[in-house]
N, CA, C and O atoms as a GROMACS GRO file, in nm:
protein
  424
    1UNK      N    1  -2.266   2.032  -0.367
    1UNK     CA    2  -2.124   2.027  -0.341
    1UNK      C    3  -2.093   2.116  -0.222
    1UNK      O    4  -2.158   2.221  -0.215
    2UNK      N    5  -2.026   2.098  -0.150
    2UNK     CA    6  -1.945   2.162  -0.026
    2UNK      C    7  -1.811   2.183  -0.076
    2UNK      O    8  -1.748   2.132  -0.169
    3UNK      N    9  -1.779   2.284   0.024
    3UNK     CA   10  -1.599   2.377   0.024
    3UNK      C   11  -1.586   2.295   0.128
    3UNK      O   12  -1.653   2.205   0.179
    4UNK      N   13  -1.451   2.363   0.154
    4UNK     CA   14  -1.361   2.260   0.275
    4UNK      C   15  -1.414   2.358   0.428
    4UNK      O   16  -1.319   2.343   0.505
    5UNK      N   17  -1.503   2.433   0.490
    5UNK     CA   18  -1.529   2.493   0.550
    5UNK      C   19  -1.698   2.401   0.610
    5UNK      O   20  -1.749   2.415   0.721
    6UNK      N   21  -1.752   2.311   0.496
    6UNK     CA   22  -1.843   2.235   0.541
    6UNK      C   23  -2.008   2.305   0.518
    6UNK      O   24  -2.117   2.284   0.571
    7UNK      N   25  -1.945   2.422   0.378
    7UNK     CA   26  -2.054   2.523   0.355
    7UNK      C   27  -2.102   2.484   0.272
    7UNK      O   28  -2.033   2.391   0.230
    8UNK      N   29  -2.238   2.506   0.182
    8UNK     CA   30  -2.234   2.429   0.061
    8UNK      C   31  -2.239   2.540  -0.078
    8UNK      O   32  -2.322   2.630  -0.084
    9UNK      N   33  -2.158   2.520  -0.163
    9UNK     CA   34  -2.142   2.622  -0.250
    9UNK      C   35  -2.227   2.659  -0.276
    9UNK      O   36  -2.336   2.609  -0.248
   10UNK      N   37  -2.200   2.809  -0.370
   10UNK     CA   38  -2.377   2.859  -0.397
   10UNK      C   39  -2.362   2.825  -0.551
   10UNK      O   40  -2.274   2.820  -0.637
   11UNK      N   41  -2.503   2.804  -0.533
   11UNK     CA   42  -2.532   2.742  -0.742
   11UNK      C   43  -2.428   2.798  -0.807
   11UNK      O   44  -2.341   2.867  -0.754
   12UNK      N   45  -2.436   2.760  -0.951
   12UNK     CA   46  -2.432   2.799  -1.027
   12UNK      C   47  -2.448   2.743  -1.177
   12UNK      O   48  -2.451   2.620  -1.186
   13UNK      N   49  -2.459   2.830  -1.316
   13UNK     CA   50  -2.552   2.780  -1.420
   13UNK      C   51  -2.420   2.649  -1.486
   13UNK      O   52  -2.459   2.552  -1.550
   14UNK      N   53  -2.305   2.666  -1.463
   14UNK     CA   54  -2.196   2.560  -1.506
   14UNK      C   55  -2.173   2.441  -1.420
   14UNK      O   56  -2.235   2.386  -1.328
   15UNK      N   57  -2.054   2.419  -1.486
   15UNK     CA   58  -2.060   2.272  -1.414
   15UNK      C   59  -1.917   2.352  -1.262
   15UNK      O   60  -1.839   2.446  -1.246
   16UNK      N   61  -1.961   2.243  -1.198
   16UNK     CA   62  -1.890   2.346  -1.037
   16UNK      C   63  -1.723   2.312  -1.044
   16UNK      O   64  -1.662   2.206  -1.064
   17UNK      N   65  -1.691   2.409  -1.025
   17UNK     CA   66  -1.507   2.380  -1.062
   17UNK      C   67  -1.479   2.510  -0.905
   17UNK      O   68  -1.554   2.602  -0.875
   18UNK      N   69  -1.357   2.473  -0.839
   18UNK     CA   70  -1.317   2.554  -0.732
   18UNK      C   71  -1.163   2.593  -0.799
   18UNK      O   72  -1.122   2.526  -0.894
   19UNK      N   73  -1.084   2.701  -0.747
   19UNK     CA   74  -0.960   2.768  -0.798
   19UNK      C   75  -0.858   2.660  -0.734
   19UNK      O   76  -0.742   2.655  -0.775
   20UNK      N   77  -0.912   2.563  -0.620
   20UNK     CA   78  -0.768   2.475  -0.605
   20UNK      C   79  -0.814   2.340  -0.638
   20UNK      O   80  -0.933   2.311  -0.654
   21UNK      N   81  -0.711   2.256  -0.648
   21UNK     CA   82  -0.727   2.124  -0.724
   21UNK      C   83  -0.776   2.054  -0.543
   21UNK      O   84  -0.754   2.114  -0.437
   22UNK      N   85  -0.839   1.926  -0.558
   22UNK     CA   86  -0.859   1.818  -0.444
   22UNK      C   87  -0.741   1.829  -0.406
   22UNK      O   88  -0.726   1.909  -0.314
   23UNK      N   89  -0.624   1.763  -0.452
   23UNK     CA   90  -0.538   1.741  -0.384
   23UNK      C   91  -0.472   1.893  -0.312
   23UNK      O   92  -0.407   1.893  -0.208
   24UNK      N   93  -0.503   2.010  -0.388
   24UNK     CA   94  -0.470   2.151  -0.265
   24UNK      C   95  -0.565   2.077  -0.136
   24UNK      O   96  -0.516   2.013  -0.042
   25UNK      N   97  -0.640   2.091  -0.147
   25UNK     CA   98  -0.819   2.112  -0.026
   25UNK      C   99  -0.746   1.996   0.046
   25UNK      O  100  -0.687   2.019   0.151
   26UNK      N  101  -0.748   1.844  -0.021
   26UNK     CA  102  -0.645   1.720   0.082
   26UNK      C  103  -0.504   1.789   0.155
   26UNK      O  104  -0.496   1.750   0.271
   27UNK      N  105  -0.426   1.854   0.126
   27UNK     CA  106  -0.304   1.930   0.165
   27UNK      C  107  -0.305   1.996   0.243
   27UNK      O  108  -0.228   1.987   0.338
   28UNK      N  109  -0.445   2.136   0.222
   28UNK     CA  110  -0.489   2.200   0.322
   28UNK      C  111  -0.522   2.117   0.461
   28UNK      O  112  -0.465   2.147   0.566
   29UNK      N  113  -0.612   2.018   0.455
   29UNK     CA  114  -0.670   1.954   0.546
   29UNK      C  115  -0.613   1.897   0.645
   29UNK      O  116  -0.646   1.896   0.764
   30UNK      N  117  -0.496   1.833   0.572
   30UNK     CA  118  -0.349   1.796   0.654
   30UNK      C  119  -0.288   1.896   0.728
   30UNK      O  120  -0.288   1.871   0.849
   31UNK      N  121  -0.246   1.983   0.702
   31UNK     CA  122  -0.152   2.118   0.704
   31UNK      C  123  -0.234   2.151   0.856
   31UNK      O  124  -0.192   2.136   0.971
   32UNK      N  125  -0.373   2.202   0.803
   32UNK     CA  126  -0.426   2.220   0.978
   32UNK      C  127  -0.443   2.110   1.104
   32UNK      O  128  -0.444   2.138   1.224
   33UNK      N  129  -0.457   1.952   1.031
   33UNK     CA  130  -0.474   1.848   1.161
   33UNK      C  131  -0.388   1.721   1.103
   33UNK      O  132  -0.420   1.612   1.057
   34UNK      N  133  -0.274   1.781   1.127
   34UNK     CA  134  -0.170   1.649   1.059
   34UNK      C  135  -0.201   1.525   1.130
   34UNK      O  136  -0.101   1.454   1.125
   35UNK      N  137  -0.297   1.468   1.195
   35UNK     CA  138  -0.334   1.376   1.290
   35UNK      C  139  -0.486   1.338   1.236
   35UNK      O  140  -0.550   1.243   1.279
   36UNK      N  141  -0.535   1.438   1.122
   36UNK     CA  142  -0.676   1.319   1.079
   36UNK      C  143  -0.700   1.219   1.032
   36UNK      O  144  -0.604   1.156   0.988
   37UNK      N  145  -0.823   1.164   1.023
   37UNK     CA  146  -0.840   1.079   0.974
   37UNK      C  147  -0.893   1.086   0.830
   37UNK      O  148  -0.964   1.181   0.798
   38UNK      N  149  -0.862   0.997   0.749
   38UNK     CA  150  -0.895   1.094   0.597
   38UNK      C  151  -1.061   1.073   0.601
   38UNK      O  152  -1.139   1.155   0.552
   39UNK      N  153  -1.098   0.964   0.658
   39UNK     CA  154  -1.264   0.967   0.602
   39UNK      C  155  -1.336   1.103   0.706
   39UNK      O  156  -1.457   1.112   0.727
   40UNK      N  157  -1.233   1.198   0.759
   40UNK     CA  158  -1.263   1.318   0.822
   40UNK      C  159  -1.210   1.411   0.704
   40UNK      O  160  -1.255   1.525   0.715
   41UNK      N  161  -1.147   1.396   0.622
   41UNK     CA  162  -1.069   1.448   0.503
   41UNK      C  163  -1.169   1.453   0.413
   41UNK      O  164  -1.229   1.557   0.385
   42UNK      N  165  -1.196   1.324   0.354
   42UNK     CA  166  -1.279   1.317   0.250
   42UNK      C  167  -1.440   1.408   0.275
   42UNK      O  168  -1.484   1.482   0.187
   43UNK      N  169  -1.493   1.390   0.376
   43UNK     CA  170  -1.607   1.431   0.458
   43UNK      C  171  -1.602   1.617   0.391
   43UNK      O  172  -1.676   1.678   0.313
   44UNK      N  173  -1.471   1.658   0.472
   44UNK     CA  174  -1.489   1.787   0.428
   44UNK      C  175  -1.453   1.825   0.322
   44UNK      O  176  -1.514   1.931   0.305
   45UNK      N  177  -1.362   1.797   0.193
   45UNK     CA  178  -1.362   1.823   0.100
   45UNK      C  179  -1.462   1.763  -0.019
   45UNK      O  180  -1.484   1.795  -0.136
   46UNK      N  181  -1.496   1.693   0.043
   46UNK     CA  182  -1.627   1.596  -0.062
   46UNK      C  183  -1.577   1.542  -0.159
   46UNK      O  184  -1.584   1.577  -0.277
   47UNK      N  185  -1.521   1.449  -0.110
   47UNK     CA  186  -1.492   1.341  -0.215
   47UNK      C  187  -1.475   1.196  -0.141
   47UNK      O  188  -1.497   1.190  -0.020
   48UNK      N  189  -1.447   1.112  -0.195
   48UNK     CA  190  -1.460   0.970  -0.109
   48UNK      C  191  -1.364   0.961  -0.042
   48UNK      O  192  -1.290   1.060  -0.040
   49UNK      N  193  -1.327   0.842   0.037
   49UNK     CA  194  -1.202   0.862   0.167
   49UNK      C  195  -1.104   0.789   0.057
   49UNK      O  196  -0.987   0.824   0.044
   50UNK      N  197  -1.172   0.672  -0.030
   50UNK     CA  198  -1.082   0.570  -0.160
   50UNK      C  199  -1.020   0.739  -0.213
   50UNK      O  200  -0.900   0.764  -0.202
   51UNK      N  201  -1.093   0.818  -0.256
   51UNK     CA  202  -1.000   0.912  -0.334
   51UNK      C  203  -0.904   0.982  -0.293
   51UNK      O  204  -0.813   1.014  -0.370
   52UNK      N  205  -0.905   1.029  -0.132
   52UNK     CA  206  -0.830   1.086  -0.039
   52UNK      C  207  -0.692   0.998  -0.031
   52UNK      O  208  -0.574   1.033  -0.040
   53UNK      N  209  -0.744   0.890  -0.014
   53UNK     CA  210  -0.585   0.798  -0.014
   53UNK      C  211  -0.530   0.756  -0.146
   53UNK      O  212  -0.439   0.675  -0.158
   54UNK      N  213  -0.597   0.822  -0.254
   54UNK     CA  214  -0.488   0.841  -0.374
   54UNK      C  215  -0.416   0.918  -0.366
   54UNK      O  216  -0.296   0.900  -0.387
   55UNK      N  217  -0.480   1.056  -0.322
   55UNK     CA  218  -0.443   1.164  -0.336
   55UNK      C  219  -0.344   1.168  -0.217
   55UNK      O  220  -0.248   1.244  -0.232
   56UNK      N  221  -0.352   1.094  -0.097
   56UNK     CA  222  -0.238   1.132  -0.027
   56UNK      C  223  -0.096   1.018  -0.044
   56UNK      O  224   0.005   1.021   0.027
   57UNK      N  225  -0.125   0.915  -0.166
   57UNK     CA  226  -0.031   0.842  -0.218
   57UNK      C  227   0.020   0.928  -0.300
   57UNK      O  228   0.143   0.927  -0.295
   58UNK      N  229  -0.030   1.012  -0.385
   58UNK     CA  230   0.038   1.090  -0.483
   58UNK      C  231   0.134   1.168  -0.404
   58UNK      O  232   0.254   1.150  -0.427
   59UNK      N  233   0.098   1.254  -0.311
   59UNK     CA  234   0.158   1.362  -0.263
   59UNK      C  235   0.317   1.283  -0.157
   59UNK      O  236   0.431   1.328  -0.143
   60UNK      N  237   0.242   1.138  -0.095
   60UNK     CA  238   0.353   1.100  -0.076
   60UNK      C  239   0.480   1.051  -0.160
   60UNK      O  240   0.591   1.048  -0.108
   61UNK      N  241   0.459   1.012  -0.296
   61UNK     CA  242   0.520   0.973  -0.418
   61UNK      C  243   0.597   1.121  -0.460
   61UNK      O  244   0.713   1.135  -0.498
   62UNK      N  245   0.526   1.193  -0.446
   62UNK     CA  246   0.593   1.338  -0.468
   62UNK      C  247   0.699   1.405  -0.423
   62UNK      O  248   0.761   1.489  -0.488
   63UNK      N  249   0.728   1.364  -0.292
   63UNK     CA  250   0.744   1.414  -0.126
   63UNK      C  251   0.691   1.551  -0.110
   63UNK      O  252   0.764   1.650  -0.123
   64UNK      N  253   0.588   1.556  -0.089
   64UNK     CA  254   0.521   1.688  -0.059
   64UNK      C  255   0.519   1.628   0.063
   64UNK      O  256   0.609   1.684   0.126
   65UNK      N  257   0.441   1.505   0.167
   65UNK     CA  258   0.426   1.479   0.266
   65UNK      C  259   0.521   1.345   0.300
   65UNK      O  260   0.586   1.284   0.214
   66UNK      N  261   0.517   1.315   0.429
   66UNK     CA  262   0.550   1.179   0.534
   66UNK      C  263   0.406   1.131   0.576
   66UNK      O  264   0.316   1.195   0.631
   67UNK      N  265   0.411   1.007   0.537
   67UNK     CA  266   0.322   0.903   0.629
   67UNK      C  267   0.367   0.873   0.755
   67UNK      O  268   0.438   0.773   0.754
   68UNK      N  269   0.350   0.923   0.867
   68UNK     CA  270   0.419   0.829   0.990
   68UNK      C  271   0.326   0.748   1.076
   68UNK      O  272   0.252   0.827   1.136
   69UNK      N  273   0.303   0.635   1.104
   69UNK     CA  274   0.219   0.564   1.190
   69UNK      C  275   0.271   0.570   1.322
   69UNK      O  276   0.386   0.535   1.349
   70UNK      N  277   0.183   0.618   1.412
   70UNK     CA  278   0.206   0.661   1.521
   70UNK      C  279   0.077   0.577   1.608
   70UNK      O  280  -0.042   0.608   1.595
   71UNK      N  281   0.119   0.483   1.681
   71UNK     CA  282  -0.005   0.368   1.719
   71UNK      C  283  -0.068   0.315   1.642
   71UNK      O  284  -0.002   0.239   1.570
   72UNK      N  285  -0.188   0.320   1.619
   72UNK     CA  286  -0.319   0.300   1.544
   72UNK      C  287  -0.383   0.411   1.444
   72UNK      O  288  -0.489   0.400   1.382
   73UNK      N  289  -0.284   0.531   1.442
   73UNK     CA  290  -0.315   0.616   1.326
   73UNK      C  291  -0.184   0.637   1.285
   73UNK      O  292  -0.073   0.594   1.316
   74UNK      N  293  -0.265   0.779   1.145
   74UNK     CA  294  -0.083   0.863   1.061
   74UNK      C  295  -0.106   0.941   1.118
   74UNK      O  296  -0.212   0.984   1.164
   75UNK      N  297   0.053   0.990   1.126
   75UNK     CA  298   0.085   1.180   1.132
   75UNK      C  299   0.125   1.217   1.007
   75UNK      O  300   0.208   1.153   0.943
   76UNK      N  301   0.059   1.334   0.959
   76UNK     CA  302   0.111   1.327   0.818
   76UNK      C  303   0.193   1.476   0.808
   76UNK      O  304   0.128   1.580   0.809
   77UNK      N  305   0.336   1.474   0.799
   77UNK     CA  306   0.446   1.563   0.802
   77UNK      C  307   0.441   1.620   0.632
   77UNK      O  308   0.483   1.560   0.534
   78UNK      N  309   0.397   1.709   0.636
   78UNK     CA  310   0.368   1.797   0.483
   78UNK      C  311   0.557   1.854   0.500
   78UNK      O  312   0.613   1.853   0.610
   79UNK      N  313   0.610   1.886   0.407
   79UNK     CA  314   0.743   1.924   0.330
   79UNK      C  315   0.712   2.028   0.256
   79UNK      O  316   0.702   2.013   0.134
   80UNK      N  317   0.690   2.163   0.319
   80UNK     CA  318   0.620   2.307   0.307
   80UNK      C  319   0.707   2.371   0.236
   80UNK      O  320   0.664   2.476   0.188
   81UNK      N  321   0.881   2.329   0.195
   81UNK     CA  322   0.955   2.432   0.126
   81UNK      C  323   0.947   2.398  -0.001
   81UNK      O  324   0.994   2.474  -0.085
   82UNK      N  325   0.858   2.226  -0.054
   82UNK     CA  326   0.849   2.144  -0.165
   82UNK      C  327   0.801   2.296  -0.263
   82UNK      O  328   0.719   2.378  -0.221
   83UNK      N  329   0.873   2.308  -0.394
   83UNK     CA  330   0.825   2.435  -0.509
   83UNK      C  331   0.653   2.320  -0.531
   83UNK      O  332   0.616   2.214  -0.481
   84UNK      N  333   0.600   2.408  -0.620
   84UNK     CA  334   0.484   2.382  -0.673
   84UNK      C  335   0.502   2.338  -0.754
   84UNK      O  336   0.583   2.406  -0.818
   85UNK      N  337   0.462   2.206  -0.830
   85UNK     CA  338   0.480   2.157  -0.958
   85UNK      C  339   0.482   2.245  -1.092
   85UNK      O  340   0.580   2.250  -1.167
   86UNK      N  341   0.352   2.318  -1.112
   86UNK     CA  342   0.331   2.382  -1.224
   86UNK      C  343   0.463   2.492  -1.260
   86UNK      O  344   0.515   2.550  -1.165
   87UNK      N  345   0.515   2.518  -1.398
   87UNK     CA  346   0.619   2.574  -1.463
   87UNK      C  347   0.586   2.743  -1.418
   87UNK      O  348   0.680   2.822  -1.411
   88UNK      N  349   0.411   2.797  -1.384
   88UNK     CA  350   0.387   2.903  -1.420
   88UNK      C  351   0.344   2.936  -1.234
   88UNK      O  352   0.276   3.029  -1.190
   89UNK      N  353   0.419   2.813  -1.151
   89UNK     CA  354   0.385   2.891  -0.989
   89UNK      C  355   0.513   2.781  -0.965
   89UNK      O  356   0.477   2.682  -0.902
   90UNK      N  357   0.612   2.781  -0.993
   90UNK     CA  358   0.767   2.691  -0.959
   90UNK      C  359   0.780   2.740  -0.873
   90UNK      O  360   0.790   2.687  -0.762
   91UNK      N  361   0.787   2.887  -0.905
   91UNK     CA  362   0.877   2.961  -0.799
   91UNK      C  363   0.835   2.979  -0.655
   91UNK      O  364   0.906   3.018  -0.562
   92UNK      N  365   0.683   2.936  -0.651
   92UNK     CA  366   0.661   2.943  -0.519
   92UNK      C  367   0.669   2.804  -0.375
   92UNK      O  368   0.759   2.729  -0.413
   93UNK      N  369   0.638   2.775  -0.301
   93UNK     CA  370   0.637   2.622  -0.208
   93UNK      C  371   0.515   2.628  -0.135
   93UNK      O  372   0.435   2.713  -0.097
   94UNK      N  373   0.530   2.513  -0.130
   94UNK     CA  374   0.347   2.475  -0.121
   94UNK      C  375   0.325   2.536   0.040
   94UNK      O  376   0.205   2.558   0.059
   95UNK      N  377   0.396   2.563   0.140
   95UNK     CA  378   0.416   2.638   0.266
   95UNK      C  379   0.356   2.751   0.250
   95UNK      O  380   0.257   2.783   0.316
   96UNK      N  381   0.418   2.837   0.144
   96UNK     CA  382   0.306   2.957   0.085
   96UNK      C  383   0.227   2.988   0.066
   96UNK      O  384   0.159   3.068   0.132
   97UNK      N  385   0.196   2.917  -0.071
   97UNK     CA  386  -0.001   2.891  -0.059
   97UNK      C  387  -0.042   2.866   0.090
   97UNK      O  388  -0.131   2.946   0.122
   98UNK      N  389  -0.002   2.771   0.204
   98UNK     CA  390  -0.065   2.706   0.299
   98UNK      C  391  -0.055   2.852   0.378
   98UNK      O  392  -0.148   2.931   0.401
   99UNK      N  393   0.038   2.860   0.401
   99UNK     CA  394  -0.022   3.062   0.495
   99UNK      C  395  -0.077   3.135   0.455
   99UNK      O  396  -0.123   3.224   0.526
  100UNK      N  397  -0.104   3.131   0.303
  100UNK     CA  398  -0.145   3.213   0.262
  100UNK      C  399  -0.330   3.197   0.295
  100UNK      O  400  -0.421   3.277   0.314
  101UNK      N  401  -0.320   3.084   0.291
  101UNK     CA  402  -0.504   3.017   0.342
  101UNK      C  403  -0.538   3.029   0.486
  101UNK      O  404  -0.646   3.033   0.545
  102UNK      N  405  -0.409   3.035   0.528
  102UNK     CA  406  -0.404   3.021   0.716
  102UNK      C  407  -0.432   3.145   0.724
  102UNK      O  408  -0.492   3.157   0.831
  103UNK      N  409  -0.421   3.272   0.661
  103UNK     CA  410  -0.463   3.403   0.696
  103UNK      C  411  -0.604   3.411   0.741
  103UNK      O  412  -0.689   3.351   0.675
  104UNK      N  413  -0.650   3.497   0.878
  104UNK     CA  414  -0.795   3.521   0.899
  104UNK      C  415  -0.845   3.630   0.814
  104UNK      O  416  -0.762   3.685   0.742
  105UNK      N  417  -0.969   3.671   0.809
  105UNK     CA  418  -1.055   3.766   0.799
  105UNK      C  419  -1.007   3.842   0.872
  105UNK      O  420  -0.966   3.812   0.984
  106UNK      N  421  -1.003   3.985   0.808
  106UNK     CA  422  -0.945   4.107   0.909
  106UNK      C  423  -1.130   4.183   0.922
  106UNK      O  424  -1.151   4.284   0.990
   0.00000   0.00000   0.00000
């Protein structure tokens, strides 16, 4: 399995689970190149490009994002003040988390 960085996780004795869901890592992916292509999406989060375009049907069903076709591709306009679904992170917007990932290494 690979992270969204294109590293490949290090073992371990369980079954492999990461702290954000696909559709965070799909969100992330957007957020930095609102102009990819998902089978560039799927590639780095590791999962299929068919699953990527669930996942970015969900998020559009949500309005977390905009589909916009712009020529022969999307721009995909993420809606960063959208709260977080879950009852126990409402209070925060998915813009948050996303800077909060955009932070470098000091």
């Amino acid at each position: 399995m690979k992270n969204t960085s294109g590293n490949k996780l290090p073992p371990s004795t369980g079954p492999a689970w990461t702290f954000l869901s696909n559709h965070a890592h799909v969100l992330w992916c957007l957020y930095r190149t609102p102009d990819a292509l998902l089978k560039d999406v799927a590639a780095e989060v590791g999962i299929t490009e068919r699953m990527v375009q669930k996942i970015v049907g969900d998020l559009a069903a949500a309005d977390y994002l905009t589909v916009e076709k712009v020529g022969r591709r999307n721009h995909y306009q993420l809606h960063t003040r959208k709260p977080l679904r879950h009852p126990l992170e409402s209070h925060c917007a998915v813009g948050e988390i996303l800077k909060l990932l955009k932070k470098q290494k000091r």
